[in-house]
GUNUFI-66350 format. One record per atom (N, C-alpha, C): residue in one letter; x negated, z negated, y negated. Coordinates in steps of 0.05 Angstrom, whole numbers, plus 5000, padded with zeros to 4 digits. Layout:
// GUNUFI-66350
aXZY;...
// end
This chain:
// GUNUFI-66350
x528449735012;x526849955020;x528550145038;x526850375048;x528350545059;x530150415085;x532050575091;x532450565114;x535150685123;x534350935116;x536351135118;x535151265145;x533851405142;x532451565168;x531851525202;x532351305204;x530851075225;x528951135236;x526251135220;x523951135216;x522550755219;x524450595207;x524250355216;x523150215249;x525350485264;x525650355297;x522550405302;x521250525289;x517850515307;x516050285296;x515550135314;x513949895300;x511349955286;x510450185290;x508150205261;x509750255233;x512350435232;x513050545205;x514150175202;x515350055213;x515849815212;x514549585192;x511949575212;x509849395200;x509249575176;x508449745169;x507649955141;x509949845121;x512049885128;x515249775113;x514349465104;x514549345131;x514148985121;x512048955097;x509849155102;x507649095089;x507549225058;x510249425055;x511049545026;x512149265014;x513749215034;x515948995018;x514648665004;x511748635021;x510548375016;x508948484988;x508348694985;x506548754971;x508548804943;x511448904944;x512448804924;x513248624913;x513548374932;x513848134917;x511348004912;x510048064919;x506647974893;x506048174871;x507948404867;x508348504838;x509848374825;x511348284839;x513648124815;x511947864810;x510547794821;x509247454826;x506747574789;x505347784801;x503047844782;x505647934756;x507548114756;x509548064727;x509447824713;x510647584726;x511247324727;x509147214714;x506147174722;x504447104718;x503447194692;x503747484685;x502447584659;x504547434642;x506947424642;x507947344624;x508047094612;x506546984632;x505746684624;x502646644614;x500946924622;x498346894611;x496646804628;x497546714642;x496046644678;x493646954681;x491446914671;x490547144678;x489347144708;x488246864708;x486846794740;x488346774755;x491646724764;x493846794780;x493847044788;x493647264759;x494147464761;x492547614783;x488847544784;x487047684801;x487847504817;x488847354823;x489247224850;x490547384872;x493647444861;x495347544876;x494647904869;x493347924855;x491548224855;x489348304883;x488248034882;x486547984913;x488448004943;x490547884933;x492447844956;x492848064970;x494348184951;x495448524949;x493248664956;x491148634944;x487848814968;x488548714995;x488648555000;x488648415032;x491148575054;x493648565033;x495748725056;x494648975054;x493349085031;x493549395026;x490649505050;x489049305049;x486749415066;x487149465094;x488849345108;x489049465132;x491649725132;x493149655118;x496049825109;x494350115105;x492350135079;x491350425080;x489450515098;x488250375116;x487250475138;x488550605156;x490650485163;x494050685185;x494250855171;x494850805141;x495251175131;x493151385129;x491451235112;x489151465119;x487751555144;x487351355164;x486951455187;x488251545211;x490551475208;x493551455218;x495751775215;x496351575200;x498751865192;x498052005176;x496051965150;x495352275139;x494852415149;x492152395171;x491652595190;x493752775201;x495052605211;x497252705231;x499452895210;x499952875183;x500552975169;x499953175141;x497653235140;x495953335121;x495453665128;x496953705154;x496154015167;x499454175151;x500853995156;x504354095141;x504954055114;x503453805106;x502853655066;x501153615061;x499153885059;x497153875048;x496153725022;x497253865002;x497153704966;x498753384969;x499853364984;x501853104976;x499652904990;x498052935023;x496552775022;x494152775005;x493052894996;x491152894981;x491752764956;x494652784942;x495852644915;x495652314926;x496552334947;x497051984956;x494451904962;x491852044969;x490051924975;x488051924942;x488852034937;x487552044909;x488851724891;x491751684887;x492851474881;x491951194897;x491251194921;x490450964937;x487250914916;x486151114912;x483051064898;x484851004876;x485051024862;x485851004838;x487350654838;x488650574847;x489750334857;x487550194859;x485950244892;x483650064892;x482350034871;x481450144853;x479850144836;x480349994808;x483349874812;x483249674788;x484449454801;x485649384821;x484649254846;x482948954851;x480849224849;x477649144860;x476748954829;x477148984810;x476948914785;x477348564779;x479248534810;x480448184794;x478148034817;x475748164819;x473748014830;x471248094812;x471948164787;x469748214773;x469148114743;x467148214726;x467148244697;x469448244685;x471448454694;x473548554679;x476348244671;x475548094690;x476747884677;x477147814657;x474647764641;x474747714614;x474747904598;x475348234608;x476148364586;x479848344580;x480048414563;x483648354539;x484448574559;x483648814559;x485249014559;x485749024601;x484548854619;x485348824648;x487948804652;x489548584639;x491048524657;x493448774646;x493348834623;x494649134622;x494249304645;x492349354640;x491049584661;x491349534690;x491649244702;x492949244722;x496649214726;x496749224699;x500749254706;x501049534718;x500149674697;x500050074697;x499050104719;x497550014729;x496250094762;x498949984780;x499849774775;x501849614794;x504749794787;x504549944766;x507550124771;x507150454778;x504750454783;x503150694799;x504050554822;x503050404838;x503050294864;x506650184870;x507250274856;x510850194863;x511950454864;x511450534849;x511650984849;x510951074878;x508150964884;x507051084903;x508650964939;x509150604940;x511350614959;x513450754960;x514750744938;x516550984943;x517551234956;x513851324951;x513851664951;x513251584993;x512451424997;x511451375032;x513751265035;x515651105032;x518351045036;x520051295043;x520551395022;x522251615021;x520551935032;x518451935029;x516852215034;x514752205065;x514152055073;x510752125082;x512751905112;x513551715118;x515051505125;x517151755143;x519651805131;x521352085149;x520152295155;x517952425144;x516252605152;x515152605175;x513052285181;x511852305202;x513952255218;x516652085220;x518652175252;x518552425254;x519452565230;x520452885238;x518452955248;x515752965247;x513953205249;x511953065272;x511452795271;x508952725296;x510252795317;x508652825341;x508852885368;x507352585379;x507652485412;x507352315418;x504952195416;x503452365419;x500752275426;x499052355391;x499052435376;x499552375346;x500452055335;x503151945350;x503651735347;x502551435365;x501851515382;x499351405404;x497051415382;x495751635373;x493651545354;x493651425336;x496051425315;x497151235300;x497050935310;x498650935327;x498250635336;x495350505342;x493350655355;x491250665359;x489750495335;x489850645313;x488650585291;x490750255271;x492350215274;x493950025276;x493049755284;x492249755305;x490649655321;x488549565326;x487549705314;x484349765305;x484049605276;x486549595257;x485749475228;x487549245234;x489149155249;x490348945262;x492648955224;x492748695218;x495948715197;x494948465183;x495948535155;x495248285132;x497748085138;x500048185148;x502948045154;x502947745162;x500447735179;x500247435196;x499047325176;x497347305160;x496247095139;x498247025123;x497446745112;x499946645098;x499846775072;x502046765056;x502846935024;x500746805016;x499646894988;x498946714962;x500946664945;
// end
């Protein structure tokens, strides 16, 4: 992951980082798994990945988009539009959709949306907020951090 910018040295872009990087190795885990046909693995570590992502998109959406949405307007609104879009097939490996054929497709395609989309907060939204928050912007950030505490301390699936 990134770490060109040193956007790293702030312990929220930090934890946000740790919490890109866990969340990609339960893509590779859910790859792994389809290819073996594991479909109930698959919502497993689909559940997992809800678990880091739910406190992770609370810091951004309440966090740093704010703090960023007055300078990237369309880009937060693209990224928050993609977070629905994510949750929403997600939310699926606790449902009906299990036993439909066409899920665990539909959660790969969502899972290389959601690898697109670290990316774009790696490289885009991640150096942005150093460049552009002011202290107390980043005080609120942390704030809200805080507030959704971190999926990091539970153990993997």
């Amino acid at each position: 992951m990134c770490e060109y910018c040193g956007c790293q040295a702030l312990e929220t872009i930090d934890e946000l980082t740790r919490e890109h990087e866990r969340v990609v190795t339960l893509i590779s885990h859910i790859r792994d798994a389809r290819g073996d046909g594991a479909i109930a693995r698959m919502a497993e570590l689909a559940r997992a990945i809800t678990s880091v992502l739910g406190p992770h998109t609370r810091v951004e959406e309440r966090g740093l988009f704010p703090a960023l949405a007055g300078d990237f307007p369309e880009q937060i609104v693209a990224l928050e539009d993609e977070h629905r879009r994510i949750e929403a097939v997600l939310a699926e490996a606790d449902g009906p959709f299990l036993t439909d054929p066409a899920w665990p497709d539909r959660l790969v395609e969502t899972l290389a949306l959601l690898r697109e989309h670290i990316l774009k907060e790696q490289d885009g939204v991640f150096p942005a907020a150093l460049a552009h928050l002011d202290t107390e912007q980043w005080e609120a950030v942390e704030k809200v951090r805080a507030e959704a505490g971190s999926a990091l301390s539970r153990p993997p699936a």
